[in-house]
C-alpha positions as CSV (number, residue, x, y, z in Angstrom):
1,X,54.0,152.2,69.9
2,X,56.9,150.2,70.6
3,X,56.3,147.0,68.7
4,X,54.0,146.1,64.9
5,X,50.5,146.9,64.1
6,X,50.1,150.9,64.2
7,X,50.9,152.0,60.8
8,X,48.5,153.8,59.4
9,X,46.3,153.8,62.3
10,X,45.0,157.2,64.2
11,X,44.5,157.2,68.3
12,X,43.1,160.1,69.8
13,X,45.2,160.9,73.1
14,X,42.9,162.4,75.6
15,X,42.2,162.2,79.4
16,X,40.1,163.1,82.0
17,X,41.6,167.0,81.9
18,X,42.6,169.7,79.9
19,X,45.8,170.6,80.3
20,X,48.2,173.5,79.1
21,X,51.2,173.5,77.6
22,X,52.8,174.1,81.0
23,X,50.8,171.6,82.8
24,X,52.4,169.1,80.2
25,X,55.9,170.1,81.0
26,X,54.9,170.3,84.9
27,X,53.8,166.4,84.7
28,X,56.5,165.3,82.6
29,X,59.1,166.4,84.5
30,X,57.4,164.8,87.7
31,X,57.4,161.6,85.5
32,X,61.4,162.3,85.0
33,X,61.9,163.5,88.5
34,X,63.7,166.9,87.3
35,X,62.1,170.0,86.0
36,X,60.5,170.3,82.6
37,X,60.2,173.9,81.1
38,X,57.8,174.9,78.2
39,X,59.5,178.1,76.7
40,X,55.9,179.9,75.3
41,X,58.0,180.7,72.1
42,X,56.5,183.4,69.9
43,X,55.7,182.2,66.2
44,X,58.7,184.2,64.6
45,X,60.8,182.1,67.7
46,X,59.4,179.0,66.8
47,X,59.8,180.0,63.0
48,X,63.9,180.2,63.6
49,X,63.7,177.4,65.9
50,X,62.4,175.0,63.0
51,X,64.4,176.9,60.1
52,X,67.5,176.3,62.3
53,X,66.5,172.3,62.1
54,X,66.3,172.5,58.4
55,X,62.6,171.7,58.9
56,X,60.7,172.3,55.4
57,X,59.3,175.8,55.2
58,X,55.7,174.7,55.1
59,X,55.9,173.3,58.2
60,X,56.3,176.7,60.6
61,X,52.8,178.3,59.7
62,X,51.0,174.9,59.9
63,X,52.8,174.1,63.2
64,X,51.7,177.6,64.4
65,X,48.1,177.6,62.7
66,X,47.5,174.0,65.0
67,X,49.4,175.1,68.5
68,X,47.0,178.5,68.2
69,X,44.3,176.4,68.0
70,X,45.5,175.3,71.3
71,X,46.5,178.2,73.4
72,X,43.3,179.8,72.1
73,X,41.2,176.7,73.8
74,X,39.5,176.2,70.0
75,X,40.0,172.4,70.6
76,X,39.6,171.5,73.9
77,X,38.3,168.0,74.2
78,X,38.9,165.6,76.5
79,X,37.2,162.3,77.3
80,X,37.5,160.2,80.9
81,X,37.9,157.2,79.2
82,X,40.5,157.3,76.4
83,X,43.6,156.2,76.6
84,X,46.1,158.4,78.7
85,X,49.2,157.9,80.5
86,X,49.8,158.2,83.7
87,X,52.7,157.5,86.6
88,X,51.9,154.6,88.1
89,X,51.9,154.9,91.9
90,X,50.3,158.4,91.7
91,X,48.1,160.6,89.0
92,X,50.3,159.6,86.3
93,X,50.0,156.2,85.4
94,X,51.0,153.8,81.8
């Protein structure tokens, strides 16, 4: 969303796939061409980790309440036809 026209405005990034947390971090550091590693903090980890970033208390058990959602495969929608990014040249393509 580099240039006007997006405020306020909701897109719903999907693709083809589901994909983990690690696959995420797998294809994105095949994008950057150097590894990419997704820790699996615990919640009281991720707790510090935001408290250390001043991030507002309410924040942490939201954060946590959504990515659960997520590891527990409660939301898991994709759709072949939304927009996605990829590497161009291979799976991955903009």
């Amino acid at each position: 969303m580099t240039n006007s026209g997006h405020s306020k405005k909701e897109y719903e990034l999907t693709g083809p796939e589901l994909l983990s947390h690690f696959d995420a971090a797998k294809i994105i550091g095949e994008v950057l061409g150097k590894p990419v590693h997704y820790p699996n903090p615990t919640e009281d980890e991720f707790t510090n980790a935001l408290k250390a970033a001043n991030v507002p208390e309410f924040v942490a058990p939201a954060m946590i309440g959504i990515y659960s959602l997520i590891k527990n495969n409660v939301v898991n929608y994709c759709h072949p036809t939304k927009f996605q990014f990829r590497q161009k040249g291979s799976k991955i393509e903009f």
